[in-house]
C-alpha positions as CSV (number, residue, x, y, z in Angstrom):
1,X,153.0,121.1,68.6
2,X,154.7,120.3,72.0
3,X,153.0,118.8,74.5
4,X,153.9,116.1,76.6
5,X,151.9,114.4,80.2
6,X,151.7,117.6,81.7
7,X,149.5,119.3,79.7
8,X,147.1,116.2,79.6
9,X,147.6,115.6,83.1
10,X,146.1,119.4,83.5
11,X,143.3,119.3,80.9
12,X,142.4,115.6,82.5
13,X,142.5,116.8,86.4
14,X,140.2,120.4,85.3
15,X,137.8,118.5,83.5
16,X,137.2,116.1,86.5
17,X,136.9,119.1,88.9
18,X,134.1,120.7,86.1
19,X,132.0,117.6,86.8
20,X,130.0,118.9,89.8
21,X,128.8,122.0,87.3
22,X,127.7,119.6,84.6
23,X,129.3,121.2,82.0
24,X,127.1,120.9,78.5
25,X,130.7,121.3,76.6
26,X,134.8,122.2,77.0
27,X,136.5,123.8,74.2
28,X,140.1,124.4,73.7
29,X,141.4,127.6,71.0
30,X,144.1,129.3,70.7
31,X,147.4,127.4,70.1
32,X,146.5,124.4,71.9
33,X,143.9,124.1,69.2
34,X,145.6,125.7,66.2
35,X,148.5,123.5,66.0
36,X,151.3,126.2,68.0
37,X,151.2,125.0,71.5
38,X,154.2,125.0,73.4
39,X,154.2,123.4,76.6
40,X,155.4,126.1,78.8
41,X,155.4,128.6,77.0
42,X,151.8,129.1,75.7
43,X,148.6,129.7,77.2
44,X,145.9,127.2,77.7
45,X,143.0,128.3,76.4
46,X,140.1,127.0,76.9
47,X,136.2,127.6,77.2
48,X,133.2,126.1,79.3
49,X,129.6,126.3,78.4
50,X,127.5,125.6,81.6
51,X,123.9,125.0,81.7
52,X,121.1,127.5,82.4
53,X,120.7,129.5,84.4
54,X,124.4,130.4,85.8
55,X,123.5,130.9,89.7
56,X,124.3,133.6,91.9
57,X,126.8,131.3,93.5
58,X,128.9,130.5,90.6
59,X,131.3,132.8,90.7
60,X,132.6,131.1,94.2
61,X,132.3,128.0,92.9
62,X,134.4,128.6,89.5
63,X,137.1,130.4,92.0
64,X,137.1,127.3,94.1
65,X,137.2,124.7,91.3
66,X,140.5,127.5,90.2
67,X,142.3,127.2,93.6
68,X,142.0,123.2,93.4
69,X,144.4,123.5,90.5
70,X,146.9,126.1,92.2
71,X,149.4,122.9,92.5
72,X,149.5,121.3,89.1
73,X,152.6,122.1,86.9
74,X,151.3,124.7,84.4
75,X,148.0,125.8,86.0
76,X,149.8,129.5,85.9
77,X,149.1,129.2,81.9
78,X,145.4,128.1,81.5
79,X,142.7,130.4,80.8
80,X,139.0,129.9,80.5
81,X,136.2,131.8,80.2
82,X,132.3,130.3,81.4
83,X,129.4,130.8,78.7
84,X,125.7,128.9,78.9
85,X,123.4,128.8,75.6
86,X,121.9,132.1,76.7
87,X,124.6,134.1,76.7
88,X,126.8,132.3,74.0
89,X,125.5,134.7,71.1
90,X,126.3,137.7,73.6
91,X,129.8,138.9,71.4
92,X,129.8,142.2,73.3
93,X,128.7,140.7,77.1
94,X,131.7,140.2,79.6
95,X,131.6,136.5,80.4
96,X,133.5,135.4,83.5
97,X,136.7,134.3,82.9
98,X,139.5,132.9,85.0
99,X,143.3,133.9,83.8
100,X,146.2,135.1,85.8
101,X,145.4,133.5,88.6
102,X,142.3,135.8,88.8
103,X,138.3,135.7,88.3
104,X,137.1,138.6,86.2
105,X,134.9,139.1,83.4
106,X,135.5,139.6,79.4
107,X,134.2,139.1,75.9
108,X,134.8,135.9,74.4
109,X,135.8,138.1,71.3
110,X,135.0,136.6,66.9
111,X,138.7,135.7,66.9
112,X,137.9,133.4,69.4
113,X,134.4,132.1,68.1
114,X,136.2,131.9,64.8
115,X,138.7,129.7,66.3
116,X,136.2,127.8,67.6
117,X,134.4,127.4,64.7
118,X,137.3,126.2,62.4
119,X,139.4,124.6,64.4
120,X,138.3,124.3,67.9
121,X,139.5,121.3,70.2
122,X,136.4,119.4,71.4
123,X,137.6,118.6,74.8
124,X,134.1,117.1,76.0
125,X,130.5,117.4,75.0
126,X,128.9,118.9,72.3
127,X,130.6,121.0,69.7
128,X,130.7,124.8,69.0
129,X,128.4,124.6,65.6
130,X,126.0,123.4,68.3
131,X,125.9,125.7,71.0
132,X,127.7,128.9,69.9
133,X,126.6,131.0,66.5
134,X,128.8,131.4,63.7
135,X,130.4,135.0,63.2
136,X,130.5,136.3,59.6
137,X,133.3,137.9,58.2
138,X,132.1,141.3,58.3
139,X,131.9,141.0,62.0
140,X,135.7,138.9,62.6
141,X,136.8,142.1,60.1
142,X,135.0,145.0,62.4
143,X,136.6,143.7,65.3
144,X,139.9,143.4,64.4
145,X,140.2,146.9,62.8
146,X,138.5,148.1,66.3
147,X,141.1,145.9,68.1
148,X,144.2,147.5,65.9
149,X,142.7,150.4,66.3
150,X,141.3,151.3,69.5
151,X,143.7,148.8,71.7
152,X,147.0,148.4,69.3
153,X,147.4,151.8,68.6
154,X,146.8,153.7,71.5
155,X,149.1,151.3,72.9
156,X,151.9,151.8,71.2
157,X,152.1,155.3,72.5
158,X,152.8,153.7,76.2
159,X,156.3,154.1,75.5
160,X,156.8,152.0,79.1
161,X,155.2,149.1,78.0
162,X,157.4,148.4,75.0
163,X,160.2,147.3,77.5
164,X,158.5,143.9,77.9
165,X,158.5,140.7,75.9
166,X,155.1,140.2,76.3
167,X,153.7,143.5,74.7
168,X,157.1,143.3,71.7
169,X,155.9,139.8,71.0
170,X,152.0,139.7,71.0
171,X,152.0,143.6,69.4
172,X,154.0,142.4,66.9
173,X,152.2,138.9,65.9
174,X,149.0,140.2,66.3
175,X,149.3,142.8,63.4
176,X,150.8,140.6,61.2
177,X,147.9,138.4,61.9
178,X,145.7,141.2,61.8
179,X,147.0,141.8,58.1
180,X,146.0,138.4,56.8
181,X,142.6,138.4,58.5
182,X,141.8,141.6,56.4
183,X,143.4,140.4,53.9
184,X,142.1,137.4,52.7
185,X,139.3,136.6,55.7
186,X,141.6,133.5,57.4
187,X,143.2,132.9,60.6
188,X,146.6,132.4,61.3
189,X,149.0,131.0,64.1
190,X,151.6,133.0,66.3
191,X,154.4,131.3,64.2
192,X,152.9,132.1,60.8
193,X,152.1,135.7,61.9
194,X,156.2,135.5,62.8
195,X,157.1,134.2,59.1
196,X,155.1,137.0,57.3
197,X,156.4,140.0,59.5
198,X,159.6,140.7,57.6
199,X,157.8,140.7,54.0
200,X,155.3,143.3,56.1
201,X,158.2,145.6,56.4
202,X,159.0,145.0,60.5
203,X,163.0,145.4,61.7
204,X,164.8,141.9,61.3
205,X,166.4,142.6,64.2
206,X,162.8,142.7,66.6
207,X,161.4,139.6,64.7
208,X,165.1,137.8,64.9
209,X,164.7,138.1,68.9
210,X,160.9,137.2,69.3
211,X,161.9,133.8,67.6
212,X,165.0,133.4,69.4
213,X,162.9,133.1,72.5
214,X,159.5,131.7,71.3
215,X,160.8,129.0,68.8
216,X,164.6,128.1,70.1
217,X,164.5,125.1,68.7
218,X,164.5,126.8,64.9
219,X,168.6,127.1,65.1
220,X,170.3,130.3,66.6
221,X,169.6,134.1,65.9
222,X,172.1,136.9,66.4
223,X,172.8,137.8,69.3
224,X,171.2,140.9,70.8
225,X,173.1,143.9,72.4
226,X,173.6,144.3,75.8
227,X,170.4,143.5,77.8
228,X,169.4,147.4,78.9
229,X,170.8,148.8,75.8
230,X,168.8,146.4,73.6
231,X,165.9,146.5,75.6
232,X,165.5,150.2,74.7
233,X,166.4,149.7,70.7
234,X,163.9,147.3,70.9
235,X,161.0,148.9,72.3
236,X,161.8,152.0,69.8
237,X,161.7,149.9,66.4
238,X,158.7,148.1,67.5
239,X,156.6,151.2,68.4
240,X,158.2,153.3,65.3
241,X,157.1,150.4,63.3
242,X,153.5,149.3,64.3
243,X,152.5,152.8,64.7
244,X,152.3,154.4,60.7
245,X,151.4,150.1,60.2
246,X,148.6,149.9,62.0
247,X,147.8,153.5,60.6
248,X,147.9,152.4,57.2
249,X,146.0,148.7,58.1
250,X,142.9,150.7,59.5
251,X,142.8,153.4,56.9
252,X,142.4,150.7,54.2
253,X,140.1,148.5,56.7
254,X,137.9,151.4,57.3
């Protein structure tokens, strides 16, 4: 794991401005929690369980406590979503959640609850077997097969999105970690997800680039091709690949 002052410094300066909500407990998940954080590179991600009742004001006040931030190295990078004991059993309920620089509101999904439960960073307060239920396998498994299914796999057929790092890398890693959750019921990290992907059958040449960017430090990979021309042979295996896999992953899952 890399992390140096700067993430602490960010962690340190968010949990002072949380104070004046008198937060019951702050969670990190997620690679920061997992044991794959890359300062820089990965996301912060984090969770905050508030007392109840969450006021009509809080919104504003989250935003605000947000745009106090907007100056600290790395800020761009953390993501939290709010919960309070009533709502933390809500698996389906859109919590409100800052991330990209925005206020909006999602699930706070099993993966993440699982996370939390097995491995979850106790920032401050109490701890997640305290405040948040446990989810049971059948649930984690559900949701990822709806996530493969219903997200994944309608996604690969955006034939435009597939010319972006973002949707090569996290398309790729999340069916390989997809595979292992089914599998055998565990979690895995990013770079684990990244090992396993060739013995799943995915082109050497798409996993050889993801690590050449996310994990430089492991030594050299081949050089792609031209930067256009490889961006398009790129997007092409990826999509002929995860399509029949994530086929075949929810046909045995379901």
């Amino acid at each position: 794991m890399t992390r140096t002052v700067a993430t602490d410094r960010l962690l340190d300066r968010f949990r002072a401005e949380l104070r004046d909500l008198g937060p019951l407990a702050v969670w990190a998940h997620g690679s920061l929690a997992g044991g794959d954080y890359q300062e820089g590179r990965s996301d912060l991600d984090l969770i905050v369980v508030l007392e109840d009742p969450v006021t009509a004001g809080m919104p504003w006040r989250v935003a605000r406590l947000h745009a106090r931030l907007r100056h600290e190295p790395l800020v761009a990078r953390l993501h939290c979503s709010y919960l309070t004991p009533g709502t933390a059993a809500d698996t389906e309920g859109r919590h409100l959640t800052w991330a990209h620089r925005h206020l909006f509101r999602r699930p706070v999904t099993p993966v993440t609850r699982r996370e939390l439960h097995r491995f979850g960073l106790v920032l401050s307060g109490q701890g997640p077997e305290e405040l948040l239920p446990p989810v049971t396998d059948e649930e984690l498994a559900a949701f990822v097969v709806r996530d493969q299914r219903d997200f994944w796999r309608r996604e690969v057929d955006r034939a435009g999105n597939w010319t972006q790092d973002v949707w090569v890398d996290l398309g790729m890693v999340t069916y390989a970690r997809a595979s292992v959750t089914l599998a055998q019921g565990r979690l895995i990290t990013k770079r684990e997800a990244l090992d396993l992907l060739p013995g799943l059958g995915a082109p050497v040449e798409v996993v050889a680039d993801i690590r050449r960017r996310r994990y430089p430090e492991q030594g050299p990979a081949p050089a792609p091709a031209p930067a256009r021309e490889w961006t398009a042979r790129r997007g092409r295996l990826t999509r002929d690949y995860l399509g029949p896999a994530i086929d075949r992953l929810v046909a045995a899952y379901t």
